[in-house]
N, C-alpha and C positions, 0 to 999 in steps of 0.2 A: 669692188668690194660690196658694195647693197646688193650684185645681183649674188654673190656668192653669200649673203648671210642670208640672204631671202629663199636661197635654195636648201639651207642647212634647217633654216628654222622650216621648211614645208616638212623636210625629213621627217624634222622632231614631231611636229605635228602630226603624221601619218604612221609614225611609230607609236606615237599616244594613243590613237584610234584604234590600231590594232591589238595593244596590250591592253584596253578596257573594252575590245568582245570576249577577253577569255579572265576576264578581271572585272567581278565592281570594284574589287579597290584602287585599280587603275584606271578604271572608267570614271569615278565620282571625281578621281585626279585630274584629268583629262580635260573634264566638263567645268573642272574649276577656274584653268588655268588658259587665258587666253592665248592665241597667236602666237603672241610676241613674246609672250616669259618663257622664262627660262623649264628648260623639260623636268619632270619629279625624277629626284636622285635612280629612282627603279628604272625609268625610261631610260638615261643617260646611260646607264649601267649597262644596259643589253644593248646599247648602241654600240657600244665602247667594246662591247664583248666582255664583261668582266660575270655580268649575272646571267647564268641561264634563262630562257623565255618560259613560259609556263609550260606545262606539260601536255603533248596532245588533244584533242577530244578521243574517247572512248568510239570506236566506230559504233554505228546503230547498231542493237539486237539483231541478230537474223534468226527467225524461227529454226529450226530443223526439221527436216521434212516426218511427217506423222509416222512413217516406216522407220525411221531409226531411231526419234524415239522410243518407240514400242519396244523395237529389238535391245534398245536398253535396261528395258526390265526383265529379259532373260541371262538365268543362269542355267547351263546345259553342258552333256556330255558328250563325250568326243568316242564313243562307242568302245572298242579294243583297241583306237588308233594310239601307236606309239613312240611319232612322230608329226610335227606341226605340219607338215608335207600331203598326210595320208586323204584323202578324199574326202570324208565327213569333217575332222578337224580343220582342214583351208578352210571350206563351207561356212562352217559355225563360226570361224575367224573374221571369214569377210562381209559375212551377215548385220558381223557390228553388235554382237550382245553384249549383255553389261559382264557376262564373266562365264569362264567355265569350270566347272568340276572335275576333278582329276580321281579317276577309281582306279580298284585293283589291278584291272584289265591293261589299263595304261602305265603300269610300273614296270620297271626292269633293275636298274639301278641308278646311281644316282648323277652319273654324267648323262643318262640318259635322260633324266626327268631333269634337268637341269635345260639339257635342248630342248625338251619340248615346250617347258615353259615359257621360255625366249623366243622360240620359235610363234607361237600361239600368238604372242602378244606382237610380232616383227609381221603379222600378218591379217592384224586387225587396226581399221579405220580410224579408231581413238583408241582410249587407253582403254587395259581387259584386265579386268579382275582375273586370277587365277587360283581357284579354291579346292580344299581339300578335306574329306572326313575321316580326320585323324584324331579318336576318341581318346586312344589307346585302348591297352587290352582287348577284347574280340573285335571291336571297330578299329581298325587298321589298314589303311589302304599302304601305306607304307613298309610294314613291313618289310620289302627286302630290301628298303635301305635304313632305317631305322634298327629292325632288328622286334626282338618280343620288349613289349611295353606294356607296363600292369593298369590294371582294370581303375576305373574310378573309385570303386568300392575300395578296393588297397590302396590309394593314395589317400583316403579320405580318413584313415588311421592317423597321419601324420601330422605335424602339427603346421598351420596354415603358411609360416615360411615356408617349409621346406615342400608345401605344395605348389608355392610359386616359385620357386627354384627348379622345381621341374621341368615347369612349362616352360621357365624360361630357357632351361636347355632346348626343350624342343623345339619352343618356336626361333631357335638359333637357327638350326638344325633346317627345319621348314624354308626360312625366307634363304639361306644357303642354297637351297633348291627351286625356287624361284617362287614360292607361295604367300600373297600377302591377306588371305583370306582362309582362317578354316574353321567348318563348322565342330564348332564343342566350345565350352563345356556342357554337359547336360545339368540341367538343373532340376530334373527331374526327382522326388524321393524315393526311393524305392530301398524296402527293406526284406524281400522277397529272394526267391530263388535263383540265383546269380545267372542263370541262362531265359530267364523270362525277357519278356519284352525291353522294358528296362532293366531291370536285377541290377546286376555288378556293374554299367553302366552308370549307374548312379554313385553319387559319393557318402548319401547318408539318407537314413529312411524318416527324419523328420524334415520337413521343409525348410524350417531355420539353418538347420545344421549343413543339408544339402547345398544350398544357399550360397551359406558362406564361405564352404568350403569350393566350391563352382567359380564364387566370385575371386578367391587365392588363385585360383589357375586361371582363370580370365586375365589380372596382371600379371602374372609371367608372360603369357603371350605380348600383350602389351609391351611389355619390357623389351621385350626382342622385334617389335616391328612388325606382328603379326596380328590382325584385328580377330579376334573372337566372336562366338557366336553364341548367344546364350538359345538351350531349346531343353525344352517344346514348351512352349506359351501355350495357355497358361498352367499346362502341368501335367504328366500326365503319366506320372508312376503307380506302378499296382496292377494298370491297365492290359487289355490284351492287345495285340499287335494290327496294328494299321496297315500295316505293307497283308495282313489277311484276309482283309474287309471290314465293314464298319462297325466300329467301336464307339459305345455309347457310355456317357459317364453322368451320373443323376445326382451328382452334388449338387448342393441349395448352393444361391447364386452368394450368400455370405460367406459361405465354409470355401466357393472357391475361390472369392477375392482373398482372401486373407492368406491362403497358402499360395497364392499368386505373391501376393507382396512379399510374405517373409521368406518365398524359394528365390524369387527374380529380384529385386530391392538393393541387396548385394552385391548382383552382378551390375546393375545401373549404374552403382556407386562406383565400381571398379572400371566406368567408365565402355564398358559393352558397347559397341557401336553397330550389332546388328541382333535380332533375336529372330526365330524361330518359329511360326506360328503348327501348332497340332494338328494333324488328322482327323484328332474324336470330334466327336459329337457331342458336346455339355449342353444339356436339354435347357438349363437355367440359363444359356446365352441365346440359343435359338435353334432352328433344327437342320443346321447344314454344319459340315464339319469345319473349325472353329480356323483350319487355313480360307474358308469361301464365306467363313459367317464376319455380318459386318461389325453386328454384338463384341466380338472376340478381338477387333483392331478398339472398337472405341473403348474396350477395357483396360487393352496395352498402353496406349495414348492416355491414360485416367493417370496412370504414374510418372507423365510427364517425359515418356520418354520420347523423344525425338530423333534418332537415329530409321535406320533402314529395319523393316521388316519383309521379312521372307518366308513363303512357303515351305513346309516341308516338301520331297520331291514327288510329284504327283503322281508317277508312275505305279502309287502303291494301291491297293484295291478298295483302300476306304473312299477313292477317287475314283477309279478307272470301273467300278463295279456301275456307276449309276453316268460317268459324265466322260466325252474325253478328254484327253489332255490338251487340245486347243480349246475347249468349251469351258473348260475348268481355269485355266489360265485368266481370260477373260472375266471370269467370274469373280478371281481371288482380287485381281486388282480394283475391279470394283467396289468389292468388300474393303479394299484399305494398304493389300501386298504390295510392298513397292519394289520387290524384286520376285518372280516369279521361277523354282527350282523343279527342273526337270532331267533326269539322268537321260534321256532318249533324245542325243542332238538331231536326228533324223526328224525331228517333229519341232525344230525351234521356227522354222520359216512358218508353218502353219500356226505357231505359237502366236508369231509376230503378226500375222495376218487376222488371227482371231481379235485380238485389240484391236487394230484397225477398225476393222468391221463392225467391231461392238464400239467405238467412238462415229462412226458413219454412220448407225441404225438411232443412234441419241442412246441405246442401253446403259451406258461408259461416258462419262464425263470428260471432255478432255482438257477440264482442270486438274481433276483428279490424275491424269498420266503424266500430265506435266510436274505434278506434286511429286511423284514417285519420281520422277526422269531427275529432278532436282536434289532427292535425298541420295540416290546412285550417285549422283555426277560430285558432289560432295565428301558422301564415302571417299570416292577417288583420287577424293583432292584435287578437282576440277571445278573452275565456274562455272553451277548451273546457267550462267547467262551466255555461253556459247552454245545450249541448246534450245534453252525454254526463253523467253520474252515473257513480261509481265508481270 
């Protein structure tokens, strides 16, 4: 009998020890209670099997290597391909970008765009954003399964329900199709010629009005599981077309925070989890276009918002006139873009390799990519700590 109690109490012993490395409150227990007493009701419990033991340790961080990363701040296109299968779209899948964009080119209908979406994401590394510019009215990549769907300008008639009721239908409709990302609404004002740059894109030609009526269609999507995209940061109705070449806008830097706040403020509210930075040029932020100026992120950041920002898509000539689209890339994240949009998947590996580079030369900070890699992986609804440490 002593040698059988003297085996029972090392037990105890040796159970105590171990339940106070993953416990102070079992440790301080522990350390209290000598040898020979009886073990704290917790110990006995997991002896007995009646209480579970504590819960594992969290394995260490592991970095992820600088390359995927990086290819996480890409969003890119999958060219004409119409199938996750096709040559460019595996590519861009198994590159590991943060998400791709889904255009005209790649529509047929909607078992079809239903496969590719499934497909795309059954063929990337981690999880893949899969995005779509679906404005309504002439912004349409949709249409032929959608159908004709009116402009923001004519929704913007209606009264702010039943502008979210819209969206909510369509972002029914959308995540039905596999999409949990699309760029709109515009918040842009524009009270101009319904085929100008913005025009009937927009939903109303005062900022306020634009605004809020931008932010009504923001929750519908919401509503329906579809994350929204408020653009162009920070504003840029009236203006002339970026996808032209460079467009310059000389508002004093008062007149444009203020239509910044009362166009974008609304959609903040409505909970917006990605926006949109501009093309132009606002001389009162600085003299690079306001997606590569860093003026233009610390102005967004002023309203507190905290989500993901993203370039417009570079491919357009207010960019490609002076920089290219790996050089630009490179540039935007270190002005502040935490996800970088390019329609030309054929350029996302040179995309991913420009970061690189510009983190290897010291240009690029690689807190700052870690910064962004962390607001993507969140969007996602993923632990940034299964890629970023720190």
């Amino acid at each position: 009998m002593p040698i059988l109690r003297s085996a029972v109490l090392g037990l105890l012993a040796l159970a105590g020890v171990a339940g106070g490395a993953c416990s102070s409150a079992d440790s301080s227990a522990g350390s209290s209670a000598g040898v020979g007493d009886a073990a704290s009701p917790t110990t006995a419990a997991r002896i007995a099997g009646s209480e579970p033991g504590p819960p594992p340790a969290s394995p260490p961080c592991k970095q992820a290597p600088l390359e995927a990363r990086a290819a996480t701040l890409l969003v890119v296109g999958i060219g004409d391909a119409t199938t996750a299968g096709s040559p460019l779209a595996s590519q861009v899948s198994a590159l590991g970008v943060g998400g791709v964009i889904v255009l005209g080119p790649n529509v047929r209908d909607a078992p079809q765009v239903r496969a590719l979406s499934a497909g795309l994401r059954q063929r990337s590394p981690r999880r893949l954003l899969v995005a779509v510019d679906e404005e309504g009215g002439r912004v349409s990549r949709l249409r032929p399964v959608l159908g004709t769907t009116p402009s923001a300008r004519s929704l913007g008639q209606r009264p702010l329900p039943a502008i979210t009721d819209v969206a909510a239908e369509r972002g029914t409709a959308l995540r039905d199709l596999g999409f949990d990302l699309i760029f709109a609404p515009v918040v842009d004002a524009d009270g101009g010629a319904a085929g100008a740059a913005i025009g009937d894109r927009s939903f109303a030609a005062a900022p306020a009005e634009a605004g809020r009526r931008a932010g009504a269609f923001a929750e519908g999507f919401r509503r329906a599981g579809v994350m929204p995209t408020a653009k162009h940061f920070p504003g840029q109705g009236g203006l002339a077309d970026s996808h032209d070449g460079r467009v310059v806008s000389n508002t004093p830097l008062d007149g444009l925070k203020a239509n910044a706040a009362a166009g974008f403020t609304p959609a903040f509210q409505a909970g917006v989890p990605v926006v949109m930075m501009s093309h132009v040029t606002y001389t009162a932020l600085g003299p690079l276009p306001a997606s590569l100026e860093p003026a233009a992120y610390r102005l967004l950041r002023s309203f507190d918002f905290k989500g993901v920002a993203v370039t417009d898509a570079l491919g357009m000539s207010a960019i490609t006139d002076k920089w290219s689209i790996p050089q630009a890339t490179a540039m935007a994240v270190a002005a502040g873009a935490d996800m970088v949009l390019a329609n030309q998947g054929d350029q996302a590996t040179a995309m991913r390799d420009a970061i690189v580079a510009a983190v290897n030369s010291g240009r690029l900070p690689e807190a700052r990519v870690d910064e962004a890699v962390s607001r993507v992986l969140a969007l996602r609804g993923e632990d940034p700590a299964t890629m970023v440490c720190g």
